[in-house]
Phi, psi and omega in degrees: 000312161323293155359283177327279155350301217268301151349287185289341185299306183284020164273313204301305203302344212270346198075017188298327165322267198321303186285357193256009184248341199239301191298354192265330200265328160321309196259345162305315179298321203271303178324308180345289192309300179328297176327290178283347158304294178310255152013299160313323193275012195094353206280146184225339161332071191113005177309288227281333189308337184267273274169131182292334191280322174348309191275334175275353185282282156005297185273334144337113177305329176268337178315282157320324162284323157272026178265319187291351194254356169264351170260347179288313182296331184275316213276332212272327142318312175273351178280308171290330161290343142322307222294309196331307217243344171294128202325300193338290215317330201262028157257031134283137148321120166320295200285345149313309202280319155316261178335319161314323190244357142297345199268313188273332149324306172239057161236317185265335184257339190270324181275346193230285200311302203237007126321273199289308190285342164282341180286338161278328156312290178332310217264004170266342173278354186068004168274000164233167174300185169222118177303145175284348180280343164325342202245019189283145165333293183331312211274314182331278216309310193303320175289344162274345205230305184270350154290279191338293188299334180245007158293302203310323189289304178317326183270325189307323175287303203271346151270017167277256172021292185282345194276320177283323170298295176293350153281337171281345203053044172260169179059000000 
């Protein structure tokens, strides 16, 4: 049991928790990113799970431009979960950079976890009405596929963020 004990310590001290926390959430961004990049390019595969309107948004001139400036925005979210465990990284303010991807880390669980999905609970509980498009294909996928991804992206930024805080001693 001591061994064990002994063990889990030098992985922590050694950082591997922390680079496997930066790399997880560094590559959820980039995935993200691919998605909206695909899409920008024209790509029609998962349009309809975000929106029925989508597709005509996609083909849009301005549509296409956000679509390229939110994957631009997902690679600079996997760069800065880079930035944590890379040689690069430690020429940036530490405590930016913390404070950066916690920020972007609770923004995605706060924003997907306890927004959107409460507002469908609530609104599964019957205490506000239900739109009929809540009963939409769209809204399934968003409860199955897109809270579940940005949660999943949210908690990965805030353990890296923490993971990075606690080996700096910051804050």
């Amino acid at each position: 049991m001591t061994e064990c004990i002994k063990d889990m310590s030098r992985v922590t001290s050694t950082g591997r928790v922390p680079k496997w926390a930066s790399y997880a959430a560094c590559t959820w961004a980039f995935v993200f990113a691919t998605l909206s990049f695909y899409w920008a390019l024209g790509g029609t595969i998962g349009l309809s799970t975000i929106s029925p309107a989508i597709e005509d948004l996609a083909s849009a001139p301005w549509g296409g431009a956000m679509l390229w400036g939110t994957g631009i925005l997902k690679v600079l979210a996997g760069l800065l979960a880079l930035a944590l465990v890379q040689p690069w990284g430690r020429s940036l303010p530490r405590r930016l950079l913390v404070i950066a991807t916690w920020g972007v880390g609770g923004f995605m669980v706060l924003y997907e976890g306890v927004a959107n999905l409460m507002v469908r609970v609530v609104m599964a509980l019957g205490l506000i009405p239900t739109p009929a498009s809540m009963y939409s294909p769209t809204a399934y996928w968003h409860l199955v596929l897109w809270v579940p991804w940005w949660m999943l992206g949210g908690f990965l930024f805030c353990l890296a963020a923490w993971h990075a805080q606690r080996r700096s001693n910051l804050l």
